[in-house]
C-alpha positions as CSV (number, residue, x, y, z in Angstrom):
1,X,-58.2,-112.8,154.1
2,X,-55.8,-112.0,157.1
3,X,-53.3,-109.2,156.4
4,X,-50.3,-111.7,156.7
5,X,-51.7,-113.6,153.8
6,X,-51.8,-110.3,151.5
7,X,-48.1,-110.0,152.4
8,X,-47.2,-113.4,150.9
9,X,-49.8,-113.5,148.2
10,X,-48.1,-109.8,146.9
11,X,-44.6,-110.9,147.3
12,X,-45.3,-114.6,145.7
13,X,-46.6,-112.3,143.0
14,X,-43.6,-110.3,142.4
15,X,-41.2,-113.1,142.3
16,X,-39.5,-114.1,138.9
17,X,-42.3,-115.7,137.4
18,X,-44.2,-113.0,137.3
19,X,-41.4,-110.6,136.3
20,X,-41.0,-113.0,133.3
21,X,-44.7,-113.0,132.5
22,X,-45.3,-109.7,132.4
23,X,-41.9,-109.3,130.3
24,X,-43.7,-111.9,127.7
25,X,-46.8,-109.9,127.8
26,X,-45.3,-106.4,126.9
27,X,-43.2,-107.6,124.4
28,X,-46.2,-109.1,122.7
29,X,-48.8,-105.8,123.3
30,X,-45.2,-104.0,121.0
31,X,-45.0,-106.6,118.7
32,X,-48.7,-106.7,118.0
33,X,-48.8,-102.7,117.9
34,X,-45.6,-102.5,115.5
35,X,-47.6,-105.4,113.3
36,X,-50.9,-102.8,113.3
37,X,-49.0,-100.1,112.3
38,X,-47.3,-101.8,109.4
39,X,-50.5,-103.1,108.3
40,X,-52.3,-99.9,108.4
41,X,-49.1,-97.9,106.4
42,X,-49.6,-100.7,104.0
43,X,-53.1,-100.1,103.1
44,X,-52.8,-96.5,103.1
45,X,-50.0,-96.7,100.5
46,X,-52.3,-99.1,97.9
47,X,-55.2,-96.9,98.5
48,X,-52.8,-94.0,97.2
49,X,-51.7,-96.3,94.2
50,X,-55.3,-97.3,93.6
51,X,-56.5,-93.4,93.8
52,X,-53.2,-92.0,91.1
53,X,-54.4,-95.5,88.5
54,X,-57.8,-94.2,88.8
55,X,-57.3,-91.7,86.3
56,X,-56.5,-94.3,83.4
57,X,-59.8,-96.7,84.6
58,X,-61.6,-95.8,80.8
59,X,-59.2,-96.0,77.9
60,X,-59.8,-93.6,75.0
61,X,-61.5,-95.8,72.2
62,X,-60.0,-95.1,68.5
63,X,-62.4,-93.7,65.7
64,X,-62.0,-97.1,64.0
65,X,-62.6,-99.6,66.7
66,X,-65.1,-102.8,65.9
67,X,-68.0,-103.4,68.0
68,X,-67.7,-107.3,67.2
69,X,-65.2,-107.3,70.4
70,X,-66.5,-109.2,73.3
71,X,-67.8,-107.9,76.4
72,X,-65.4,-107.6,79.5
73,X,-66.6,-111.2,81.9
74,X,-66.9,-110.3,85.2
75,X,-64.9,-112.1,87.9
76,X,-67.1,-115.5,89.8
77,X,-66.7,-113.5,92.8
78,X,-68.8,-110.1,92.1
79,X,-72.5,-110.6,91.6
80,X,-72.8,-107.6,89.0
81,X,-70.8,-107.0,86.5
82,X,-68.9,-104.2,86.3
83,X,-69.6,-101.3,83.8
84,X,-68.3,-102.6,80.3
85,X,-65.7,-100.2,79.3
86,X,-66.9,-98.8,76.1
87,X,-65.9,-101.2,73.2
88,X,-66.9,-99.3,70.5
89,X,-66.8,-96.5,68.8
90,X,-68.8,-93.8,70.5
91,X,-70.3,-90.9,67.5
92,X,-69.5,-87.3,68.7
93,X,-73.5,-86.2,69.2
94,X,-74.3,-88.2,71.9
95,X,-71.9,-85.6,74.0
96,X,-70.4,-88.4,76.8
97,X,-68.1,-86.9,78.9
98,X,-64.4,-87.1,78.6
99,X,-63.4,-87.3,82.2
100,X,-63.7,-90.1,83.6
101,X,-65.2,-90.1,86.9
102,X,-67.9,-88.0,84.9
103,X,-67.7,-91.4,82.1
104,X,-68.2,-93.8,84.5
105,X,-71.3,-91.8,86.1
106,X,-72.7,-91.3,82.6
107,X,-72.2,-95.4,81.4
108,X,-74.0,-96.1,85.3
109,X,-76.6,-94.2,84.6
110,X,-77.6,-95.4,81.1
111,X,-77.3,-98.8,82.5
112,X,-79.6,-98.1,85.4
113,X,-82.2,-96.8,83.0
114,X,-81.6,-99.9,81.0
115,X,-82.0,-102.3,84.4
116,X,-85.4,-99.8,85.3
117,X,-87.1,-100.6,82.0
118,X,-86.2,-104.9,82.0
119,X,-87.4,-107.4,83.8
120,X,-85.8,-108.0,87.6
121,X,-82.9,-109.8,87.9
122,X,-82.9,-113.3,88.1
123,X,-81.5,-115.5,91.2
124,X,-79.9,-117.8,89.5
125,X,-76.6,-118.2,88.5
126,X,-77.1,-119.1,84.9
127,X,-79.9,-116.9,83.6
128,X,-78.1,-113.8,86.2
129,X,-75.1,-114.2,83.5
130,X,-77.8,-114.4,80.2
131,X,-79.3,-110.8,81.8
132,X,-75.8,-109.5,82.6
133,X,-75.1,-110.3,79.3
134,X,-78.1,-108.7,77.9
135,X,-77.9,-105.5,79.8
136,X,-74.4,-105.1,78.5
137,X,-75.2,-105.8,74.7
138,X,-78.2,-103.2,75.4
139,X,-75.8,-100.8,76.9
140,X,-73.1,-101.0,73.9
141,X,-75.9,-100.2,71.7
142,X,-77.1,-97.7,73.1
143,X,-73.9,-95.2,73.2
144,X,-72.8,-96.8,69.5
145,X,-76.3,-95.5,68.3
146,X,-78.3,-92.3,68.6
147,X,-81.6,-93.5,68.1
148,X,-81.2,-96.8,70.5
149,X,-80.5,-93.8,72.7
150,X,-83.3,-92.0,72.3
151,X,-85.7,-94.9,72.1
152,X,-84.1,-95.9,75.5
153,X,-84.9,-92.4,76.9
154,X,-88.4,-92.1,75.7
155,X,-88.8,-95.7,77.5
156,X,-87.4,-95.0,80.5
157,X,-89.6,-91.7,80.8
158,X,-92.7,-93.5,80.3
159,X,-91.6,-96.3,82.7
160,X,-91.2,-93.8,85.3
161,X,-94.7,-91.7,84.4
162,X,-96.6,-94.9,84.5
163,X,-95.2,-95.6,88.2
164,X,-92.7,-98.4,87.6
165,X,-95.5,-101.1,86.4
């Protein structure tokens, strides 16, 4: 390219089309950057309505509660269902926590024992809700009964010395 064609290619370039485009442009690069930051102040304030709600995620169950209550369902959109908040009522000796980040630990871990000492769980649809199901039930009787507890325990113990077969 000859140098006299750099001079008109430059000043064809800063005519008033390109002023306008390049006006377009940064007013989009602000409005996209003041939709980012509006976005990103919105999710920080649920995640800090989320985190002061998770102190109420396990309700205190009353001495006299029935344990004929149905199970929570899970959503069609999870693929496990979440840990059934305790339905009934729990006797004093088998010492769960109160808190209830240490709660929901506990209930996890009973279930996982529960899930180690069961068959796998199924692919399908309809027999993954039977075993969801079944879990669950096992799971409420476990923490409404000491000696469910303690048969689960001595289970899952020998599960685990005899390798998982």
């Amino acid at each position: 390219m000859k140098q006299s064609e750099l001079s008109e290619f430059f000043q064809s370039l800063a005519g008033d089309e390109f002023r306008l485009a390049l006006i377009v442009a940064a007013a989009v690069v602000v409005l996209s950057i003041i939709v980012i930051v509006y976005l990103l102040l919105r999710k920080s304030e649920k995640r800090g309505s989320v985190a002061e709600d998770g102190a109420a995620d396990v309700p205190e169950v009353p001495a006299n509660a029935k344990s004929s209550e149905p199970s929570p369902k899970a959503s069609a959109n999870t693929m496990r269902m979440a840990v059934p908040k305790a339905s009934v009522a729990i006797p004093p000796r088998l010492a769960i926590p109160e808190d209830s980040v240490l709660r929901r630990h506990y209930m996890s871990h009973v279930r996982y024992m529960i899930e180690t000492i069961t068959f796998p769980c199924p692919t399908d649809c309809m027999l993954r809700r039977h075993y969801e199901h079944l879990i669950s039930s096992r799971l409420e009787d476990c923490l409404s009964d000491e000696a469910q507890m303690n048969r689960l325990i001595s289970s899952y113990e020998e599960h685990r010395r005899n390798g998982g077969s």
